[in-house]
C-alpha positions as CSV (number, residue, x, y, z in Angstrom):
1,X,-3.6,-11.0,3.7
2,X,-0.6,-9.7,3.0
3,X,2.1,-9.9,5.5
4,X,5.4,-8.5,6.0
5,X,8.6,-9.2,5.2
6,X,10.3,-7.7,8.1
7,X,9.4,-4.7,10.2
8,X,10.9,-2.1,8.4
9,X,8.5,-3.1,5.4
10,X,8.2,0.4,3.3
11,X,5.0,1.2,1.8
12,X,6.1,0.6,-1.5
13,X,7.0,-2.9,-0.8
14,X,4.0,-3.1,0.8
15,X,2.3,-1.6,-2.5
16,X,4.4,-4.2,-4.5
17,X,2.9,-7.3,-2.3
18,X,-0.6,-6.1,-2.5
19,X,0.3,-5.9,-6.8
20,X,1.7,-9.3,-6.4
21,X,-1.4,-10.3,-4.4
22,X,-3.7,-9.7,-6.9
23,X,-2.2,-10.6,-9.9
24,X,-1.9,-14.4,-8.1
25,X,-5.5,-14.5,-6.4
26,X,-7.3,-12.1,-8.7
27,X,-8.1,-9.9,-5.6
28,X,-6.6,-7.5,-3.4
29,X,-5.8,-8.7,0.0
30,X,-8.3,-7.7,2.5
31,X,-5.7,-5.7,5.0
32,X,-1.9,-5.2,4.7
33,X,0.5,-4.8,7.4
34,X,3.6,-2.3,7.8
35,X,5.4,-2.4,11.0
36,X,3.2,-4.3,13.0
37,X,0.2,-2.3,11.4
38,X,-3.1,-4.0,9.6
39,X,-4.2,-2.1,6.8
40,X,-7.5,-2.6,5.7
41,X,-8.2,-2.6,2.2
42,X,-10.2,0.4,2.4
43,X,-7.7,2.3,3.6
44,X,-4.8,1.5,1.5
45,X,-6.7,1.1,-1.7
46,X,-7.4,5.4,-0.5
47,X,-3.9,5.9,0.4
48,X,-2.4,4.6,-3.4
49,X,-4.9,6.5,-5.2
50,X,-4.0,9.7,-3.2
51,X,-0.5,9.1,-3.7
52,X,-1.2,8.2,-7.5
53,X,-3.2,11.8,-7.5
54,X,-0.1,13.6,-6.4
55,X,2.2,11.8,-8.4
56,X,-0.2,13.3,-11.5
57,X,-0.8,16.5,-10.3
58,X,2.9,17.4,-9.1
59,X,5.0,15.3,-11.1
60,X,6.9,13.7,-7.7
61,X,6.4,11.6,-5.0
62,X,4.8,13.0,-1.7
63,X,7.4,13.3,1.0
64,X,4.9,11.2,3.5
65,X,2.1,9.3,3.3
66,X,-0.4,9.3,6.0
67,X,-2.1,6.0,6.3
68,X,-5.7,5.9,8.5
């Protein structure tokens, strides 16, 4: 698991800990957490290829991210 600096983790921190993760285990981490939130893998493994889609197809970052 990947778990939070502080509560005010941002997602791409959160993004860089998951990166960190799996380059030390080989794996991604079954669930992340952002403010006090699990993540499962599932979820945020969705939410970084959406965000990589928009990055693609608009050039930019999206101004939110909804996570499930």
């Amino acid at each position: 698991m990947v778990k939070q600096k502080d509560k005010n983790l941002s997602l791409s921190e959160m993004v860089n800990d998951i990166i960190d993760f799996k380059n030390k285990n080989g794996v991604m981490p079954e669930v992340a957490n952002v403010k006090n939130r699990e993540i499962p893998r599932e979820n945020y493994s969705l939410m970084i290829n959406n965000v990589n889609n928009y990055i693609l197809a608009y050039g930019r970052s999206p101004e939110f991210v909804q996570i499930k």
